[in-house]
MOPAC internal coordinates of N, CA, C and O (Angstrom, degrees):
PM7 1SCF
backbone

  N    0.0000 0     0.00 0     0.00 0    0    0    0
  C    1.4570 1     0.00 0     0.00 0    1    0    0
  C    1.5158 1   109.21 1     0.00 0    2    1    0
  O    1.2310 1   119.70 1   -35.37 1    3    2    1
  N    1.6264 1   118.19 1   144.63 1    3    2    1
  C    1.4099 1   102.37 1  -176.38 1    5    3    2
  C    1.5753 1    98.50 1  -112.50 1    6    5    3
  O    1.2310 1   119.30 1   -44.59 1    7    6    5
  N    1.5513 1   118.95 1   135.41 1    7    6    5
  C    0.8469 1   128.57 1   126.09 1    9    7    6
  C    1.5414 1   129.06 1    50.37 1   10    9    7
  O    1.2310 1   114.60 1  -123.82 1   11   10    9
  N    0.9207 1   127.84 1    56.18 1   11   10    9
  C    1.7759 1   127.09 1   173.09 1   13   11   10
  C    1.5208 1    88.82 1    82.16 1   14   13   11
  O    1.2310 1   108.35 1  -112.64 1   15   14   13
  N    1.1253 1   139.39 1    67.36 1   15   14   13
  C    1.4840 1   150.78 1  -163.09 1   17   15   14
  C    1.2523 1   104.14 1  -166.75 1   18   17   15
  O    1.2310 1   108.43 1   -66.01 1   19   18   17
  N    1.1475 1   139.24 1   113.99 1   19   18   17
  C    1.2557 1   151.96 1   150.45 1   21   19   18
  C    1.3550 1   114.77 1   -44.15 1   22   21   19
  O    1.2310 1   117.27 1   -59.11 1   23   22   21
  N    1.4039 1   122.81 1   120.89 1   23   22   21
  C    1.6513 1   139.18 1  -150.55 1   25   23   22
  C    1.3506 1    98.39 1   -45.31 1   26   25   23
  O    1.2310 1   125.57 1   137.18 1   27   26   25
  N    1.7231 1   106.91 1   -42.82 1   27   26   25
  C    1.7645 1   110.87 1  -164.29 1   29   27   26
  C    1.9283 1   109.30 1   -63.56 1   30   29   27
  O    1.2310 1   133.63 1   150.38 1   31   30   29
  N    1.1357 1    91.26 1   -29.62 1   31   30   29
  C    1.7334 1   110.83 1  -166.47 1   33   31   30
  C    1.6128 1   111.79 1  -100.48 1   34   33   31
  O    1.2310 1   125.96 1  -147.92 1   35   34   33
  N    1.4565 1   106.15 1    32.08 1   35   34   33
  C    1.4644 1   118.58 1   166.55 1   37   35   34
  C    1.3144 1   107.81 1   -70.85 1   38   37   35
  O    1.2310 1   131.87 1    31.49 1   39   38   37
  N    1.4412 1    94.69 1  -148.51 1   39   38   37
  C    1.4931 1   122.16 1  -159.25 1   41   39   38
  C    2.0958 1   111.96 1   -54.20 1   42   41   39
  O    1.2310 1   131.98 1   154.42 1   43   42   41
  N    1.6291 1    94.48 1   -25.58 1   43   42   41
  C    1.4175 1    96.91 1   168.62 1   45   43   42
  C    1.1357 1   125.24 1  -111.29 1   46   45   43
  O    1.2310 1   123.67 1  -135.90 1   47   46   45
  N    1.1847 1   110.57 1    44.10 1   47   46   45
  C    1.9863 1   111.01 1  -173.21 1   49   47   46
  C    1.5109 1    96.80 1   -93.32 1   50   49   47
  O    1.2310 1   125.98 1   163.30 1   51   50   49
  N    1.5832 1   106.10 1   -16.70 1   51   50   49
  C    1.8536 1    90.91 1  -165.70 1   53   51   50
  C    1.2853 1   103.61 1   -89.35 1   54   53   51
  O    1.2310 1   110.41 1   173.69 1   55   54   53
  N    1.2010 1   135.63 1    -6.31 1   55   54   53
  C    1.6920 1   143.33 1   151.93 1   57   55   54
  C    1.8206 1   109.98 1   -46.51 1   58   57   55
  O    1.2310 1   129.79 1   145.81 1   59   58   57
  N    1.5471 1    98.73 1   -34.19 1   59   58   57
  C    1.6586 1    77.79 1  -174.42 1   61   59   58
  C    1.6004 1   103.99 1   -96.80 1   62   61   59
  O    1.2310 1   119.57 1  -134.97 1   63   62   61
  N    1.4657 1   118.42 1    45.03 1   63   62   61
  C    1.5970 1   115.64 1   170.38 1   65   63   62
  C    1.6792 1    97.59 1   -87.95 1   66   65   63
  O    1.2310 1   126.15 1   -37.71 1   67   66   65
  N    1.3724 1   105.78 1   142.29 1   67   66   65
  C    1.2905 1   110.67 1   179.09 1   69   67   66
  C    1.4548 1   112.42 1    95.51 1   70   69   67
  O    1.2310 1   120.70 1   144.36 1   71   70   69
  N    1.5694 1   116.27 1   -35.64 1   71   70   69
  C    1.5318 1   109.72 1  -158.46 1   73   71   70
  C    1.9766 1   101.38 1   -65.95 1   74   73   71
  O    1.2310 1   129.17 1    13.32 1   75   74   73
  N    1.3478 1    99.94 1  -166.68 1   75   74   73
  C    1.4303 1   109.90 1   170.34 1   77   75   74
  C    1.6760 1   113.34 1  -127.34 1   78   77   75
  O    1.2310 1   126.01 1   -50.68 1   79   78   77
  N    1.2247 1   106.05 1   129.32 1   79   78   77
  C    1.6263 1   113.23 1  -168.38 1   81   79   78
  C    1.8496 1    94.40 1  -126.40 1   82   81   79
  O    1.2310 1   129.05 1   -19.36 1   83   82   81
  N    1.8337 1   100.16 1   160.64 1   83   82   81
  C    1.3939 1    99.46 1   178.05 1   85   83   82
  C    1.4598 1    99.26 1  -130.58 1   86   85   83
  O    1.2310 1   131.45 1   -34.02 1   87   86   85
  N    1.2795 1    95.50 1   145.98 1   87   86   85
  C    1.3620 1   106.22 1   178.20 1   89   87   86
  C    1.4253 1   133.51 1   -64.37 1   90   89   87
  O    1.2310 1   119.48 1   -53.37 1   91   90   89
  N    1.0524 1   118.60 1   126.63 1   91   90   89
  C    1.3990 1   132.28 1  -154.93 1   93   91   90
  C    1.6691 1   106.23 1   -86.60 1   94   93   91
  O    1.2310 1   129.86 1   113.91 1   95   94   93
  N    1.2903 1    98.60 1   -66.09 1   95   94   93
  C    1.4440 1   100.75 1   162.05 1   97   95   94
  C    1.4157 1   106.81 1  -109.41 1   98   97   95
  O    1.2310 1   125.95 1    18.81 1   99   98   97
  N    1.7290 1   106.18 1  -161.19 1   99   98   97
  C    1.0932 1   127.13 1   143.27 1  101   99   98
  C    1.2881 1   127.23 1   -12.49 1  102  101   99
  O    1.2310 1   110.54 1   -75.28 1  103  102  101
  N    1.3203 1   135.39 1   104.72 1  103  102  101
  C    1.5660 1   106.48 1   160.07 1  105  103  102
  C    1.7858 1   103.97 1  -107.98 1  106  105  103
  O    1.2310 1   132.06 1   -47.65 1  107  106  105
  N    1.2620 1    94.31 1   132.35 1  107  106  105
  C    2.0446 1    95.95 1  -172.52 1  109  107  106
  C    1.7047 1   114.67 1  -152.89 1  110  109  107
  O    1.2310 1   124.46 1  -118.98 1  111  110  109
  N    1.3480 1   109.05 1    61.02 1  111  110  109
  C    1.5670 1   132.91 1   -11.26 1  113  111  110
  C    1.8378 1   109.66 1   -85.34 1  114  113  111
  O    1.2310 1   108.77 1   176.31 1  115  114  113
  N    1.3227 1   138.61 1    -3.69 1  115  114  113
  C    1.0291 1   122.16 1   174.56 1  117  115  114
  C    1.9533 1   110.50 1  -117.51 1  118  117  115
  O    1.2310 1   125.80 1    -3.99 1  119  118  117
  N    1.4200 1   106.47 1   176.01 1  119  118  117
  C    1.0924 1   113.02 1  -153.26 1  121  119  118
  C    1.3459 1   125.54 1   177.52 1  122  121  119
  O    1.2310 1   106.02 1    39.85 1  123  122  121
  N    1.6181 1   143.56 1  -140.15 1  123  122  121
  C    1.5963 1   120.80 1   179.56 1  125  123  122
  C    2.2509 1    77.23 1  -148.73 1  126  125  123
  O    1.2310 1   126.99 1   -38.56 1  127  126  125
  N    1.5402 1   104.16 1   141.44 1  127  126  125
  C    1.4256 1   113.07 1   171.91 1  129  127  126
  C    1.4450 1    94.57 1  -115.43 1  130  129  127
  O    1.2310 1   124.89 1   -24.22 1  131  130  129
  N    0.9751 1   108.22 1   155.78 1  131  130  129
  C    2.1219 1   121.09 1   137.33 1  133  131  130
  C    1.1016 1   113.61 1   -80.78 1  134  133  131
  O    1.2310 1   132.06 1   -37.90 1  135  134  133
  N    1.5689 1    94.32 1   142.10 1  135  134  133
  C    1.3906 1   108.29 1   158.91 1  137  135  134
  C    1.6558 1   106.88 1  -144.53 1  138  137  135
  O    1.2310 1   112.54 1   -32.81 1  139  138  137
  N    1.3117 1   131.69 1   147.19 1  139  138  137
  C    1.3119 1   123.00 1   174.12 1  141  139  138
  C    1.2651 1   114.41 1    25.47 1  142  141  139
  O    1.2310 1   121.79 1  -124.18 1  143  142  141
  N    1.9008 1   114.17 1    55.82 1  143  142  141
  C    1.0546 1   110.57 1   162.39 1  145  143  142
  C    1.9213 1   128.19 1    69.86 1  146  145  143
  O    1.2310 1   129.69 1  -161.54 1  147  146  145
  N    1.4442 1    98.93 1    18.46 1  147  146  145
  C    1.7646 1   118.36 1  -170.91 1  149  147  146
  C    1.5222 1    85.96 1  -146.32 1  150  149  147
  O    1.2310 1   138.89 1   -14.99 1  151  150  149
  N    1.5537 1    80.98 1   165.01 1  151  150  149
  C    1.7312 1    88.08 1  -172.26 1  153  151  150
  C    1.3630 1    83.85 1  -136.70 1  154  153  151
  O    1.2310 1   125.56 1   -27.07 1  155  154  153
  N    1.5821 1   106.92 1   152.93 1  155  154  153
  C    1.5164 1   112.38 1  -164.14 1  157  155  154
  C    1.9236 1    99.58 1  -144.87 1  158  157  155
  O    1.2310 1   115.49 1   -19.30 1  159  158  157
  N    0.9038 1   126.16 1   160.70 1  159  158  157
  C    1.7064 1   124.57 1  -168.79 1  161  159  158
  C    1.7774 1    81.47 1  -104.87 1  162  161  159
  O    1.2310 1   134.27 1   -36.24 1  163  162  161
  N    1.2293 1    90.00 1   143.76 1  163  162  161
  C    1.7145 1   111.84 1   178.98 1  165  163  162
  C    1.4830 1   111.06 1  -155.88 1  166  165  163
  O    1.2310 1   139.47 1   -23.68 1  167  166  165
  N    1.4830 1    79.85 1   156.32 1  167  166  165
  C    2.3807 1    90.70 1  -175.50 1  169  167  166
  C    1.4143 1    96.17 1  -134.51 1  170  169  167
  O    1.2310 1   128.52 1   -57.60 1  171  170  169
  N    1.3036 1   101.20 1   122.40 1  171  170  169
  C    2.0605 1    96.53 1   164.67 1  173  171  170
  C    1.0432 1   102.11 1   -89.23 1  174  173  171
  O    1.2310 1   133.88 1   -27.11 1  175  174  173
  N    1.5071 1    90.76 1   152.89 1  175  174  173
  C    1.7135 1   116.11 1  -179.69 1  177  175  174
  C    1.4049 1   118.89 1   -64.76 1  178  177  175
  O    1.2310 1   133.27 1   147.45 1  179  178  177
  N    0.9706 1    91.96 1   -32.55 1  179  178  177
  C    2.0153 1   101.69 1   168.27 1  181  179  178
  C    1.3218 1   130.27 1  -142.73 1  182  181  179
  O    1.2310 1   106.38 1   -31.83 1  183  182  181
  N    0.9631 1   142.92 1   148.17 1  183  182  181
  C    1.5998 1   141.01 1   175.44 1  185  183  182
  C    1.8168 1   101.84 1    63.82 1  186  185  183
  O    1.2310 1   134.58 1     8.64 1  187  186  185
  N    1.6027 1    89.40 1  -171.36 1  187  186  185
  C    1.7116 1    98.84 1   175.69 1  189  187  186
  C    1.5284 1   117.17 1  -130.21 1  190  189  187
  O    1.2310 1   120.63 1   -15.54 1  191  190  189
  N    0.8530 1   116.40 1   164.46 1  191  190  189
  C    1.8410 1   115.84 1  -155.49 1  193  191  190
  C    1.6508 1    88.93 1  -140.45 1  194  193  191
  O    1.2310 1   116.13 1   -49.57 1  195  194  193
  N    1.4923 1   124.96 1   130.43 1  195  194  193
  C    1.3936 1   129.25 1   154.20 1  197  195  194
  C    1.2117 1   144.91 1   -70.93 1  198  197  195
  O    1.2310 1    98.34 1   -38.92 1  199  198  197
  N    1.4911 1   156.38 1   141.08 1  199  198  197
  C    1.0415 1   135.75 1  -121.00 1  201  199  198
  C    2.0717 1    93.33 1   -92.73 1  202  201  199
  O    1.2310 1   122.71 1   -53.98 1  203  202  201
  N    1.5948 1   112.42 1   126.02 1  203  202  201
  C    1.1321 1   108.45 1   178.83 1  205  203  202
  C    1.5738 1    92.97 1   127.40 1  206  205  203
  O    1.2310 1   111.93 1   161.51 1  207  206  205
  N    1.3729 1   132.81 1   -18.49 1  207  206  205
  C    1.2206 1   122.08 1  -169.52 1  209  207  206
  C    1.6435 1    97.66 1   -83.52 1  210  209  207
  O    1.2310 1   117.48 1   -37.70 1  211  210  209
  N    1.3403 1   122.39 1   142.30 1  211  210  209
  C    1.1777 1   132.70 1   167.54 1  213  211  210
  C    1.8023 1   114.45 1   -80.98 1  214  213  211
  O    1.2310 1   119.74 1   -48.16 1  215  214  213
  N    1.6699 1   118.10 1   131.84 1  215  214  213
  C    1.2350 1   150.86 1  -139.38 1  217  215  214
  C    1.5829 1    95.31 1  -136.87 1  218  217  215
  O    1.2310 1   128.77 1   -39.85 1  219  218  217
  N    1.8817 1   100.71 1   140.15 1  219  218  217
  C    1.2881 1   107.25 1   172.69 1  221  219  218
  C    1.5898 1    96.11 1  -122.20 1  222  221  219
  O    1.2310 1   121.67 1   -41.31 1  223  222  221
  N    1.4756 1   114.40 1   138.69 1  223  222  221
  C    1.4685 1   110.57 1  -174.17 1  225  223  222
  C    1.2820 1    93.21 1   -97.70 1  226  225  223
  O    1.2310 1   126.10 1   -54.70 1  227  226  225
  N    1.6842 1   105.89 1   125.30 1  227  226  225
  C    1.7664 1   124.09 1   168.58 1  229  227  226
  C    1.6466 1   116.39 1   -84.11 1  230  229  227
  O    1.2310 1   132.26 1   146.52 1  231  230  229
  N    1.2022 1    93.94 1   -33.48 1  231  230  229
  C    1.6142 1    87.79 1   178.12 1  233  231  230
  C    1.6889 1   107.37 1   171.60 1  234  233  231
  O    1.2310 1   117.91 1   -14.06 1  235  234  233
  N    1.1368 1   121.58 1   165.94 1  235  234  233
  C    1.6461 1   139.42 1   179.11 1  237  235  234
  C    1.0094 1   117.12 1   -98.00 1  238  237  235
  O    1.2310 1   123.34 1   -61.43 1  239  238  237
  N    1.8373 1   111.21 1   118.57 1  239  238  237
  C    1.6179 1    95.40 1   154.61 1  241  239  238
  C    1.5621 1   111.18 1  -115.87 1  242  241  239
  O    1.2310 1   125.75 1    28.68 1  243  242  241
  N    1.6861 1   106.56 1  -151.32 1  243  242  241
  C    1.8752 1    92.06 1   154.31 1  245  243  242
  C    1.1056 1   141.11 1   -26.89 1  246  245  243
  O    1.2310 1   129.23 1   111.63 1  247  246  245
  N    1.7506 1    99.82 1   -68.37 1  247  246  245
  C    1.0520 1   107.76 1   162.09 1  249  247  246
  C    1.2184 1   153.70 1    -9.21 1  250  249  247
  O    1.2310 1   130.27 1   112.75 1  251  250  249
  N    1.5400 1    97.80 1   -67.25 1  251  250  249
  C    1.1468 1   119.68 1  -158.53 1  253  251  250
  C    1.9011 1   127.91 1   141.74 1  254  253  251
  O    1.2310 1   128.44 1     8.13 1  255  254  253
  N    0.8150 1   101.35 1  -171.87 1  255  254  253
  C    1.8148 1   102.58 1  -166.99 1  257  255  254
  C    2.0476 1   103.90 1   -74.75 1  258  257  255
  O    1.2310 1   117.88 1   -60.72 1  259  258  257
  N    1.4964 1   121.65 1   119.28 1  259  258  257
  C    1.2460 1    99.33 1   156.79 1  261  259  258
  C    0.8980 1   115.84 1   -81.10 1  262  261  259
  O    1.2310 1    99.96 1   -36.05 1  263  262  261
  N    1.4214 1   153.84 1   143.95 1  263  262  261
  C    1.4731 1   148.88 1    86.79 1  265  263  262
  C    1.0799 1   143.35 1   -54.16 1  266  265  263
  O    1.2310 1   117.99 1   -18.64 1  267  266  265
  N    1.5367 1   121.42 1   161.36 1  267  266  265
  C    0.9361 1   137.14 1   169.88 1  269  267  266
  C    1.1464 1   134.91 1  -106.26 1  270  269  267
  O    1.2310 1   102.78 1   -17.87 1  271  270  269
  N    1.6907 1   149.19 1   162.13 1  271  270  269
  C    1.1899 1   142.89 1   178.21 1  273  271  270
  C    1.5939 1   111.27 1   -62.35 1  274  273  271
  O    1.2310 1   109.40 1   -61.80 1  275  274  273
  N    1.2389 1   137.47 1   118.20 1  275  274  273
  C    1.5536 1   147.00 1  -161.65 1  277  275  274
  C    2.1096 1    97.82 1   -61.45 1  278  277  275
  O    1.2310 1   122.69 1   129.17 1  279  278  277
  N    1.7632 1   112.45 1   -50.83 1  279  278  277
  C    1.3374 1   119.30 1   159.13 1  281  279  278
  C    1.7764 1   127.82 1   -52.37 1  282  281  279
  O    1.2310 1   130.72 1   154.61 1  283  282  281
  N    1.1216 1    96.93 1   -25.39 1  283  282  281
  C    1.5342 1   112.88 1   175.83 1  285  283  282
  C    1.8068 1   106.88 1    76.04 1  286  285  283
  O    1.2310 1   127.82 1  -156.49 1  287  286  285
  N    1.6087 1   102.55 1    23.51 1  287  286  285
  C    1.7763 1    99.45 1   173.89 1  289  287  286
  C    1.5924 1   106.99 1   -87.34 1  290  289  287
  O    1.2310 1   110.91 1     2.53 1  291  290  289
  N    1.4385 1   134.70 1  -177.47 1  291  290  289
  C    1.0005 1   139.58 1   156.10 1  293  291  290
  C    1.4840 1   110.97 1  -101.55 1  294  293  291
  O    1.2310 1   120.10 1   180.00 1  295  294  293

């Protein structure tokens, strides 16, 4: 397990850069997506997305997963 990393967002979180996740809830701006059936805490980089909008994961921090809007609107 690494380090101030949330168990889910170990050693394979950097595999889901690029993928496409849907929003679970709310994101305003953060919130919980799917991905392969797991749900993961995420913050978009800008604006807010409703639960059902499809998400591109840019990258991991502590946190959690940023994304972005999959359309690229805010």
């Amino acid at each position: 397990q690494v380090a101030g990393v949330a168990p889910e967002l170990g050693a394979g979180a950097g595999s889901l850069v690029g993928r496409i996740a849907v929003a679970a809830t709310g994101l305003y701006p953060s919130g919980q997506v799917d991905l392969d059936g797991r749900r993961y805490e995420a913050r978009l980089e800008v604006g807010s997305a409703a639960p059902g909008t499809r998400v591109v994961v840019r990258r991991k921090t502590d946190f959690g997963l940023m994304v972005e809007r999959e359309d690229g609107t805010t």
